[in-house]
C-alpha positions as CSV (number, residue, x, y, z in Angstrom):
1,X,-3.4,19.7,-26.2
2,X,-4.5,18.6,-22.4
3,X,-6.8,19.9,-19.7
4,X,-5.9,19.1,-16.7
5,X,-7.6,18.7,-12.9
6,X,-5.7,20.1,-10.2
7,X,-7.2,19.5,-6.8
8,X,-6.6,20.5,-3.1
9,X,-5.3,23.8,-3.8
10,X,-4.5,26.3,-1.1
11,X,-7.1,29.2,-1.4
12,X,-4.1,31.3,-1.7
13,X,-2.9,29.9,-5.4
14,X,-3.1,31.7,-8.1
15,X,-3.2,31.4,-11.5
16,X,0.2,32.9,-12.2
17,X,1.7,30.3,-9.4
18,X,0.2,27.4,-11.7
19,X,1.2,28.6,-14.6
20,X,4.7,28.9,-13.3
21,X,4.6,25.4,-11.3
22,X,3.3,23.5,-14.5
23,X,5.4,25.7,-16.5
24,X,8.5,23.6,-15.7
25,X,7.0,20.3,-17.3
26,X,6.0,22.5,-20.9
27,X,3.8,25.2,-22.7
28,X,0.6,25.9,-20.2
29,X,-1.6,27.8,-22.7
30,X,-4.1,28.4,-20.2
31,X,-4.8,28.3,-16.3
32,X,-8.3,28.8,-14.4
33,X,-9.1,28.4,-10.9
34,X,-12.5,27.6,-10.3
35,X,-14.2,30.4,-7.4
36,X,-17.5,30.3,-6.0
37,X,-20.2,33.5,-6.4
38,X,-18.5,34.8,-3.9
39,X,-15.0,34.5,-5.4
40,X,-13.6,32.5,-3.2
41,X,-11.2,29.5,-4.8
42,X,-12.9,25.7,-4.6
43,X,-9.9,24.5,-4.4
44,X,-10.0,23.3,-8.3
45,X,-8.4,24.4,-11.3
46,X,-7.9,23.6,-15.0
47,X,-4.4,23.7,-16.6
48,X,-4.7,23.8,-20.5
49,X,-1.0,22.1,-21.3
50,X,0.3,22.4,-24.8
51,X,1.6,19.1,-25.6
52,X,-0.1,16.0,-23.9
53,X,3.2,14.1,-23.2
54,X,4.0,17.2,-20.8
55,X,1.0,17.1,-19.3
56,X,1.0,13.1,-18.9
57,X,4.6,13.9,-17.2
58,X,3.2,16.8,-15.4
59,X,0.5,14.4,-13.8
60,X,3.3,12.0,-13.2
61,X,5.2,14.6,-11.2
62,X,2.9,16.6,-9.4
63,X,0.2,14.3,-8.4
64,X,0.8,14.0,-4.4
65,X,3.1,16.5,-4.2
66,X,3.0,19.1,-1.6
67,X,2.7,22.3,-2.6
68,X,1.5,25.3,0.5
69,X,1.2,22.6,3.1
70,X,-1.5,20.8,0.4
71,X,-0.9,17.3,-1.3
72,X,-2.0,17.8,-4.6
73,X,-4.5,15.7,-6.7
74,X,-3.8,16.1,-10.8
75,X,-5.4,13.9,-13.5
76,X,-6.7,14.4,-16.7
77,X,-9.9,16.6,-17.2
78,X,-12.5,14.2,-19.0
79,X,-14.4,15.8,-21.5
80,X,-17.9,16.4,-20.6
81,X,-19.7,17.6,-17.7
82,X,-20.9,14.6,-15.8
83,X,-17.7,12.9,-15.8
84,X,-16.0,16.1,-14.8
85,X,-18.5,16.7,-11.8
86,X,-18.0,12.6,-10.9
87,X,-13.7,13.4,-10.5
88,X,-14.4,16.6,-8.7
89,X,-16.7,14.7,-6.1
90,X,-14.5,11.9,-5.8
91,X,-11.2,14.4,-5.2
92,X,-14.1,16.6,-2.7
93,X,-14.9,12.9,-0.8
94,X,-11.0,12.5,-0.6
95,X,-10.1,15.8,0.8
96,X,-12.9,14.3,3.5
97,X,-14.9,18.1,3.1
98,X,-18.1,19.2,1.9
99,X,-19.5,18.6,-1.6
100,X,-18.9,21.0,-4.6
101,X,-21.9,22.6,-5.6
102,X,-22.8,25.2,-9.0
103,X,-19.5,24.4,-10.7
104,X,-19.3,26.2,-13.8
105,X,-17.2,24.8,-16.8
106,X,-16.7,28.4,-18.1
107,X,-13.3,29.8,-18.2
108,X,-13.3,34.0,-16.9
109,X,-13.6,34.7,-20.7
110,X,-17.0,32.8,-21.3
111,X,-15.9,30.4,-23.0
112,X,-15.8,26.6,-22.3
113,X,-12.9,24.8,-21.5
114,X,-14.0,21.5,-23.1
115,X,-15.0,23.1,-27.0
């Protein structure tokens, strides 16, 4: 099993269109979108891939691809917080926009992706 960062999303994806884009490369057993209080997308997601070759092949393939007139940024999801935080703020400086702030690592169940 692999989490995955996907980055520069449009604020119009949804879970259901990642499932179904990642969905080509394997088994996606889970897809968040991170939103603000407000629920409005950040532009960040987690894909939970089945099998890690998939999602190695799914970086492969997606990373820089545009998807809704967005180039998309995809690597692996490191597994604690600080490093997490570091990757977001480097895709953030990359996308030349403001700075993520009060990210929460808690998928819409409670639970954290990175147990």
């Amino acid at each position: 099993m692999m989490n995955v960062v996907v980055a520069n999303l449009s604020r119009r994806m949804t879970d259901d269109n990642l499932r179904w884009l990642f969905g080509d490369f394997g088994i996606v057993n889970h897809v968040s979108i991170w939103v603000d209080y407000e629920d409005r997308s950040l532009r960040f997601a987690i894909v939970q891939m089945r099998h890690s070759k998939d999602a190695e092949f799914a970086i492969k393939e997606l990373s820089g691809k545009r998807i809704a007139r967005r180039f998309l940024w995809v690597d692996r999801a490191p597994k604690e917080f600080g490093a997490l935080r570091r990757l977001c703020a480097e895709a953030s400086r990359k996308r030349k926009t403001r700075r993520l702030v009060g990210l929460s690592l808690l998928n819409p169940d409670g639970d954290s992706f990175f147990s």
